[in-house]
C-alpha positions as CSV (number, residue, x, y, z in Angstrom):
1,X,64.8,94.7,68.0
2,X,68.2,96.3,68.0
3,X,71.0,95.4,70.5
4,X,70.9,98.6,72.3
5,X,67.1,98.5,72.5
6,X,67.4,94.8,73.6
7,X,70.8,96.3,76.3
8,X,68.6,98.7,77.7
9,X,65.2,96.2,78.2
10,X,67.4,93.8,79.9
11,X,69.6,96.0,82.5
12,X,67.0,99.4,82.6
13,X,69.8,101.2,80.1
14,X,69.2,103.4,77.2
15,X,71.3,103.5,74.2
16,X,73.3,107.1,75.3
17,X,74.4,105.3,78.1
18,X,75.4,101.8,76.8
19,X,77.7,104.8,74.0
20,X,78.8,106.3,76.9
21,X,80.5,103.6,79.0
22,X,82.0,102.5,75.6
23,X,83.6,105.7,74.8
24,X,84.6,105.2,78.5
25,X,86.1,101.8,78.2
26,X,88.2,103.1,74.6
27,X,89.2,106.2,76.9
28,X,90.6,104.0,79.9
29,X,92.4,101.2,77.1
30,X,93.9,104.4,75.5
31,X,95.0,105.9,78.5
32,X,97.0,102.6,79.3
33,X,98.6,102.5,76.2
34,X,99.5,106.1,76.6
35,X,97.9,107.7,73.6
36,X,96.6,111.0,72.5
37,X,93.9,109.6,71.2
38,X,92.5,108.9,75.0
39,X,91.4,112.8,75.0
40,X,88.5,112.3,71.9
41,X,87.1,109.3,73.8
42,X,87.1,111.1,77.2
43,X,85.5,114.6,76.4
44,X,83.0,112.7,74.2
45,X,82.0,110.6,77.1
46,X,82.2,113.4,80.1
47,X,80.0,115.3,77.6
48,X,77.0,112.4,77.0
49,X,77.5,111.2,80.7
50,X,76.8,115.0,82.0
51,X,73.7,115.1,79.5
52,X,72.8,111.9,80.9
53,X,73.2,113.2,84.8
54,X,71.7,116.1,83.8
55,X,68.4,114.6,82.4
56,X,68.1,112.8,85.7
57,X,68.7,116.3,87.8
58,X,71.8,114.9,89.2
59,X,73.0,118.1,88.9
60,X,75.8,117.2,91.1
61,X,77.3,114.5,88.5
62,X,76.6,117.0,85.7
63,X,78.8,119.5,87.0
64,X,81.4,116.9,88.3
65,X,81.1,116.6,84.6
66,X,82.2,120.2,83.8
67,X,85.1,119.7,85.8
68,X,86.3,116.5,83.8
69,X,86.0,118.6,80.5
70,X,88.0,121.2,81.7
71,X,90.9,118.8,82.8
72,X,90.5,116.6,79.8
73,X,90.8,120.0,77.9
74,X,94.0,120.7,80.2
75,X,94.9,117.1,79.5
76,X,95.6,117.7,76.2
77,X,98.0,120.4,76.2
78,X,100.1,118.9,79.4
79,X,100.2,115.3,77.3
80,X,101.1,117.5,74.3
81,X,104.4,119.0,76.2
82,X,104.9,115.2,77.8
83,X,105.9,113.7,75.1
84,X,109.3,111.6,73.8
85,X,110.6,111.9,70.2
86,X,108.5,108.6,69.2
87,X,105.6,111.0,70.0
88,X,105.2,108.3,73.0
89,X,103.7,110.5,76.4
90,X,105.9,109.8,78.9
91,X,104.3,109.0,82.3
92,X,106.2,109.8,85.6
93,X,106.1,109.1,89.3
94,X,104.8,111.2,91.8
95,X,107.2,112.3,94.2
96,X,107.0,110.7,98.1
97,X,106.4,113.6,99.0
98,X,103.5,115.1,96.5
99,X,101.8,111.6,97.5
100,X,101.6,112.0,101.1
101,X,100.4,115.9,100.2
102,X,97.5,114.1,98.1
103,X,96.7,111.4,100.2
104,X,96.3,114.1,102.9
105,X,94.3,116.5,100.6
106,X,92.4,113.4,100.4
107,X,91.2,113.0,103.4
108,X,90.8,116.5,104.3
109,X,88.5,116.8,101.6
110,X,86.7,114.3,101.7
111,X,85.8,114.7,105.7
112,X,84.9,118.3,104.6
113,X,82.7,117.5,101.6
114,X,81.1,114.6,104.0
115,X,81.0,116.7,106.6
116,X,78.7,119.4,104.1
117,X,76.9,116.9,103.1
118,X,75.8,114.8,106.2
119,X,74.8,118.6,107.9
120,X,72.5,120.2,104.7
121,X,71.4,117.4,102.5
122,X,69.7,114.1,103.0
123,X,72.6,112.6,101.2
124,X,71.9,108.3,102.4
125,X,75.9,108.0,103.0
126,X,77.6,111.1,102.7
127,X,81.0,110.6,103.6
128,X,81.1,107.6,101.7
129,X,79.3,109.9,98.3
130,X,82.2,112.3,99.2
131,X,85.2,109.5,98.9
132,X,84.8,108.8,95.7
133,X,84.0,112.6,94.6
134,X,87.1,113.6,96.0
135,X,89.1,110.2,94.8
136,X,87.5,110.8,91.4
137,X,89.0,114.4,91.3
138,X,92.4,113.7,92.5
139,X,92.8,110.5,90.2
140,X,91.9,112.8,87.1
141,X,93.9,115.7,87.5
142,X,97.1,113.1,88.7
143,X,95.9,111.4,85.1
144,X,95.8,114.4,83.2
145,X,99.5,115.4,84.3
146,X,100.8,112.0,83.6
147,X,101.3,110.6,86.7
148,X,101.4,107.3,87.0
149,X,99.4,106.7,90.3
150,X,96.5,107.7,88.6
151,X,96.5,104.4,87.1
């Protein structure tokens, strides 16, 4: 038996997944230490996580999915231009100002997309489903342009 057949018996996961959440986990420790090398990790694991969603028709999460490839794709190019002469990405805080804008983008959003959801699906908790689509959203793009909130 291997480990990831022996993973998957114990806590109901297959072997995609368990590569999935790893490639996740090296994504998040890269992303800390500010590295390039964060954007392999991420688009791998957006890419196996929106097979994954898709295979269980979550199409939702798939496309969610989509979305997080485009940014990490963005990502690139705006950590690219962020950089110091050590070839360090520079992170940098969001102004008082663009906070209060995205906190309130926030919660707009996220009463809107409840709102859609509570009136035309049988979502079980739709407002709280929509929180941490929107918050999910937000923190990646914030990420991708190297703000340090996102963290």
């Amino acid at each position: 038996m291997s480990l990831a057949e022996f993973l998957g018996g114990m806590f109901g996961t297959r072997a995609i997944e368990i590569v999935a959440a790893v490639f996740g986990f090296v994504n998040v420790v890269l992303i800390i230490r500010r590295s390039m090398w964060n954007y392999p990790f991420g688009i791998a694991m957006v890419i196996l996580y929106g097979w994954i969603f898709f295979e269980a028709r979550l199409y939702s999460d798939a496309l969610l999915q989509i979305f997080f490839l485009v940014i990490q794709i963005f990502g690139i190019f705006w950590w690219l231009k962020g950089r110091d002469d050590t070839g360090l990405v520079m992170a940098r805080d969001l102004p008082a100002q663009s906070a209060g804008l995205t906190a309130l983008t926030a919660l707009l959003a996220t009463l809107a997309l409840g709102y859609v959801m509570h009136r035309w699906t049988d979502a079980a908790l739709p407002y709280w489903d929509a929180s941490t689509t929107v918050l999910s959203v937000i923190a990646q793009v914030l990420m991708a342009r190297r703000y340090v909130q996102s963290w």
